[in-house]
N, C-alpha and C positions, 0 to 999 in steps of 0.2 A: 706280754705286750698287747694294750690294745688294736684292734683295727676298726681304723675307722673309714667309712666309705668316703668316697672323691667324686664331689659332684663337678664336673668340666666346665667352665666358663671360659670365655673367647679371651680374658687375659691370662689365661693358660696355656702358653704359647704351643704349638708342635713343635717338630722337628724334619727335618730331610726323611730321618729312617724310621716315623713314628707308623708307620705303616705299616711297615716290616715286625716292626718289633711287638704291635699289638697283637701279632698272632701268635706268639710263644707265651701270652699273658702273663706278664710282668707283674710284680708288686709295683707299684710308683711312689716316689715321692716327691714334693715341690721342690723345686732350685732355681734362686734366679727368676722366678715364674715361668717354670718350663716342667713339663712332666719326665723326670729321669728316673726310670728303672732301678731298681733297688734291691729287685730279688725277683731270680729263677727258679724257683724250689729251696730245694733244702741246701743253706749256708753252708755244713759238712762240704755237701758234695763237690759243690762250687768253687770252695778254696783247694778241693784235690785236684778238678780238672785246669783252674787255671793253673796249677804248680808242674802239673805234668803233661799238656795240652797249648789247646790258643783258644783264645775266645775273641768275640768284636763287642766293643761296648758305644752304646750310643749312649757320648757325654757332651752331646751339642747344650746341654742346660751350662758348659763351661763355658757361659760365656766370654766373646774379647771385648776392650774398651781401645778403638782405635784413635792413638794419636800422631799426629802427621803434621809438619810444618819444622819455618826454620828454626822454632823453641823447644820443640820434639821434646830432643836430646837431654835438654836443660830441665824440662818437666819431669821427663821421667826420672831423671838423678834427685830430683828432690824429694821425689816420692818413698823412698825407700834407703834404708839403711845399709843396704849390701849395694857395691860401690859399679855402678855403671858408666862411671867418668870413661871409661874406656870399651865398650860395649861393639862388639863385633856384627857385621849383618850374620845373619847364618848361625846365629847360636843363639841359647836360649838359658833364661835366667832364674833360679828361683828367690825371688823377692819380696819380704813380709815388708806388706805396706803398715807404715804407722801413722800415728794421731802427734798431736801437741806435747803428751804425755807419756810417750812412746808405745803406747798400747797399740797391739794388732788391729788391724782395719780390715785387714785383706792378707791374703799370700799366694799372688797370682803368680805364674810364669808368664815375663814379662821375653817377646820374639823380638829379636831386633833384627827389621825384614831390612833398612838401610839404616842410614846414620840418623835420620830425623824422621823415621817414621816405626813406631812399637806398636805391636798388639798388647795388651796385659790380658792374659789367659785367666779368667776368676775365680777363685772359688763363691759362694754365697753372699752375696751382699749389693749395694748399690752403690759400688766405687765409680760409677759414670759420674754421679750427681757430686763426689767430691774431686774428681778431677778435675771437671768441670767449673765446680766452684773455683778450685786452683786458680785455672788459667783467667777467671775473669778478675779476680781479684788484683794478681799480678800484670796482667795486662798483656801475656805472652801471646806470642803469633802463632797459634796451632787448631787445626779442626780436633775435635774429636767429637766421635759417635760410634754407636754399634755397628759392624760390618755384618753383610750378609755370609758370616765363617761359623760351621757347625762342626767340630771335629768328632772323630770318630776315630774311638781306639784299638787298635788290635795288639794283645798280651797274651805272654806266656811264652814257654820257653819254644814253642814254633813257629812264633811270630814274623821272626825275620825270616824265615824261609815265606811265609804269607805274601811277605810284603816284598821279597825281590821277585814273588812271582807275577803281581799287581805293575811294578813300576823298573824292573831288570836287576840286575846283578851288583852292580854299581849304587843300591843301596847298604847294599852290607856295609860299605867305608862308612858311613854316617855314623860318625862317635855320639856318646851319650850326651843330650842336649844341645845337639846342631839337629841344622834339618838341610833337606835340599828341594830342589822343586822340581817335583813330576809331573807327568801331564798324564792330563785323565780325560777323558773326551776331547784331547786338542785344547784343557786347558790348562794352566803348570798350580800345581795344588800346593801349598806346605808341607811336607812330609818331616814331622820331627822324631829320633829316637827320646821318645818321652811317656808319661803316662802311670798313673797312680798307682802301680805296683810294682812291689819290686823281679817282678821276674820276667824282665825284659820284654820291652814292644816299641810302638812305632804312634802316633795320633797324625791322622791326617783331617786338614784343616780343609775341608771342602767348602767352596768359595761360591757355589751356585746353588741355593735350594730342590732346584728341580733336578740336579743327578743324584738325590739321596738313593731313591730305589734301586739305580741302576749301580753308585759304589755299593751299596750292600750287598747286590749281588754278587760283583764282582769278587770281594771281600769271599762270600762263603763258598763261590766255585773255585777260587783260587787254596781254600784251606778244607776242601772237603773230605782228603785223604788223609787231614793231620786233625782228624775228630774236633774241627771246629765249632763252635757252638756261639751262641747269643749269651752276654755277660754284663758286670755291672761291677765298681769297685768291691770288693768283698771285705766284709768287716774283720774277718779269721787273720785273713794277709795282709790286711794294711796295718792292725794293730802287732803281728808278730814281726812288723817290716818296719816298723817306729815311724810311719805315716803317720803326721798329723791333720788333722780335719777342723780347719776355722769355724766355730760355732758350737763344736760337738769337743773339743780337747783344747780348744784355747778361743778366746774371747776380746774384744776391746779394753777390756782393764787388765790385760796380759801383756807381758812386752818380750820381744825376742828372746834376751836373757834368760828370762825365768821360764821360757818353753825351751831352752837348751838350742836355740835356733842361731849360738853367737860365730858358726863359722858361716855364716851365710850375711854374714854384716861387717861392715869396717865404722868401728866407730874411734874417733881418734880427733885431738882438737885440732891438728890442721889435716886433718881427712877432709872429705866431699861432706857439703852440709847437707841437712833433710830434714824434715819433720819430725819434730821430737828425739835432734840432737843433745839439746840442753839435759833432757829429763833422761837419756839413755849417759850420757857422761856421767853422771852423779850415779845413776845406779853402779855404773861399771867400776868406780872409784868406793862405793858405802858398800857396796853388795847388795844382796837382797834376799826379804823375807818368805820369800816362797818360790817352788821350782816344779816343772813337769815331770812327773816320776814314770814309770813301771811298777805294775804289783803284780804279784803271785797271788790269789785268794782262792784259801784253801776250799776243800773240799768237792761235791760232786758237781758236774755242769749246772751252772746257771744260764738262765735266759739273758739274750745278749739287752744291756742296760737300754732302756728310755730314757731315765731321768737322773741326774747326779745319785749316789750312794754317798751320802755321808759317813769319814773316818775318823776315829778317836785313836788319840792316844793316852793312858793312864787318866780317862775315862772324860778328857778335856778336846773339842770338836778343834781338826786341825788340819779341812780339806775335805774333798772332794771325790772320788772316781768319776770322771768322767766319760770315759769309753769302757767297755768290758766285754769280753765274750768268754764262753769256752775253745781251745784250742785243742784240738785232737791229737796234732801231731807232738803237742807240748804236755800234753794230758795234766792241763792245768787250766783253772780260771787265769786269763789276764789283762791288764788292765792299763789308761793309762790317769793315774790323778795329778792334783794339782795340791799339794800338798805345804803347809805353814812350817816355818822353822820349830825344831829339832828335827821334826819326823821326814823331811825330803833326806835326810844320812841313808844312805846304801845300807840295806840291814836291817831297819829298825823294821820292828815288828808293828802293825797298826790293829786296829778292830774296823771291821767294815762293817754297815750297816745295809743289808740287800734284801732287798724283799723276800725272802728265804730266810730270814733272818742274822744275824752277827754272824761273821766268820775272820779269822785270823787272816791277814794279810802281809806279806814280807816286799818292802821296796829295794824294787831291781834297775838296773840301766835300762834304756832304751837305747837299741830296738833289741826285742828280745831273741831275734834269730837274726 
C-alpha cells in the first residue's frame, strides 16, 4: 500500500477528541472532510484487542444530517427503503438511502430522537446537499443541517461495563439499537448501544465540542483496568463480521438487493413509497445479475486491498474484490466481491487477480464468522 503524506487544510475539519488522539499517532484518513484514524499499529494486533478488550474510537467524521419539523417524518420515510412508517423515539435504524434507480447513496443510521425530528448517522458522502435538495423541491416543512454531534465509540467485549461506569447501572437495559440519555457535565448526551463492530459497544453522541477532552478522559479512567486502549473501525473484524463499507464494498450503482441488504428493506407495491421504488420492484420480480459475495483466496497473507482485484471465471472478467485482508484467526485471505451471474453460486471457484499475482478463489456467505 502506498503512503501518501496529508497536508492539513482548515477544510479539514477536527474533532472534539482530535487532541487526544494525536498523541497515540494515528494513521488518518479523510471522511466526510474530517480526519479519522485508521490505524494504530499493527491491524493483527488491533483486531485481537478489540475482540478480547475495549477500545474508544473517535468516529465524529460519522457525520449527522439533522432533520426536524412537522415533514420530519414523511422525509425521512421517503428516503430509504427499510420501512420507517412506524419509527420509535429511542431506537435506532439501519437505512440504505437510495437514488432513482435504486442504487445506494448512503447507509446511515437514521436516530429517531422524537416523532419529527432524526439525525441520519453517515457514512461518506454529501447526503445533506440531497436531503436538502429533497425538501426544497417537494416543498416540505423541515430545517435541516449539521448539528454540533461528534460521537464516540467505545467496543468490545468490556464496553459495557465502560459505559455503566461513565453513565450507572441502568445502561445495561439498553437493547441493541435503542439508546437513552445521559448526562455528562449536567448535559443528557445520546448514548446508543451501536457501533461498527460486531463485538459489542455503546456511541455516544456528545453534543458540545468543547467536552471532547474531558469525555475522553473520562472514557479512558473509567476503562483503565479493562486494558482500554485508543481504536479505529478494524478492517480484520468488520470484514469477518459481514460489515459493509459504502464506497469501499458497495457503490451508487449497487442496490440493496444485490449487496444482500433485502432484510433491512420493505419493498412491496402497497408498502411505504421512497426513492427508487419503481426500479427495486422490477428487480425484485426479474431478479438480478450480480450479487455481494464472500471469498476465500488462497494462499499466504496478502496486503490488505487498495484498489479493486479483478475476478475471472473460465478465463472471462466477472467482478470485482472489493475489500480483502488476511484473517489470522480464519488463517485465510478473505474478502468481500461483487461478482456477475454464474459466479455469485456459493462454490464456484473464481481466479483473482492481486498484486501478488493470480490465486484460486472460492465464494462463501457473508459474514464469515
Amino acid at each position: 500500500m502506498v503512503e501518501v503524506p496529508l497536508f492539513v487544510q482548515n477544510r479539514l475539519r477536527s474533532t472534539p477528541f482530535s487532541e487526544k488522539v494525536a498523541g497515540y499517532k494515528p494513521v488518518y484518513t479523510i471522511y466526510n472532510r474530517m480526519m479519522l484514524p485508521s490505524s494504530y499499529g499493527s491491524l493483527e494486533e488491533n483486531a485481537h484487542h478489540l475482540k478480547t478488550a475495549v477500545q474508544v474510537w473517535d468516529v465524529s467524521a460519522q457525520r449527522q444530517v439533522e432533520i426536524i419539523g412537522t415533514d420530519a417524518h414523511k422525509l425521512v420515510t421517503m428516503l430509504t427503503p427499510r420501512d420507517l412508517t412506524k419509527a420509535e423515539a429511542g431506537r435506532c435504524y439501519y437505512a440504505p438511502i437510495t437514488n432513482r434507480e435504486g442504487g445506494i447513496i448512503n447507509d446511515p443510521v437514521a436516530v429517531c430522537l422524537d416523532e419529527n425530528r432524526f439525525w441520519l448517522s453517515l457514512a461518506d458522502s454529501d447526503l445533506l446537499l440531497w436531503v436538502n435538495g429533497l425538501a426544497t423541491g417537494l416543498n416540505l416543512n423541515v430545517q435541516i443541517f449539521e448539528p454540533d454531534v461528534s460521537p464516540l465509540a467505545i467496543q468490545g467485549p468490556r464496553a459495557e461495563d465502560v459505559v455503566a461506569r461513565l453513565f450507572g447501572e441502568e445502561i445495561r437495559a439498553v437493547k441493541p439499537f435503542r439508546f437513552m440519555r445521559c448526562a455528562f457535565h449536567d448535559r443528557p448526551q445520546v448514548v446508543a448501544r451501536s457501533g461498527w463492530s460486531k463485538q459489542g459497544g455503546f456511541e455516544i453522541y456528545l453534543d458540545d465540542f468543547s467536552l471532547g477532552n474531558a469525555l475522553w478522559d473520562a472514557v479512558m479512567e473509567a476503562g483503565k483496568d479493562f486494558d482500554i486502549r485508543p481504536g479505529c473501525p478494524n478492517l480484520i473484524e468488520r470484514i469477518e463480521s459481514g460489515l459493509l463499507s459504502f464506497g469501499n464494498d458497495m457503490y451508487p450503482e449497487d442496490t440493496p438487493l444485490e449487496c444482500g441488504l433485502d432484510k433491512f428493506c420493505s419493498i412491496s407495491e402497497d408498502g411505504h413509497d421512497f426513492i427508487g421504488k419503481p426500479a427495486l420492484l422490477r428487480q425484485q420480480s426479474e431478479g438480478f445479475t450480480k450479487a455481494l459475495r464472500g471469498v476465500h483466496i488462497a494462499g499466504k497473507p496478502l496486503a490488505p486491498l487498495a484498489h479493486p482485484w479483478h475476478c475471472w471465471l473460465d478465463d472471462k472478467p466477472i467482478g470485482e474484490v472489493r475489500s480483502a485482508v488476511w484473517s489470522p484467526d480464519l488463517s485465510s485471505n478473505i474478502g468481500n466481491a461483487m461478482l456477475n451471474a454464474p459466479a455469485f453460486t456459493l462454490g464456484t471457484s473464481l481466479r483473482v487477480a492481486t498484486p501478488e499475482g493470480d490465486r484460486q478463489a472460492e465464494v462463501c456467505t457473508l459474514p464469515f464468522v
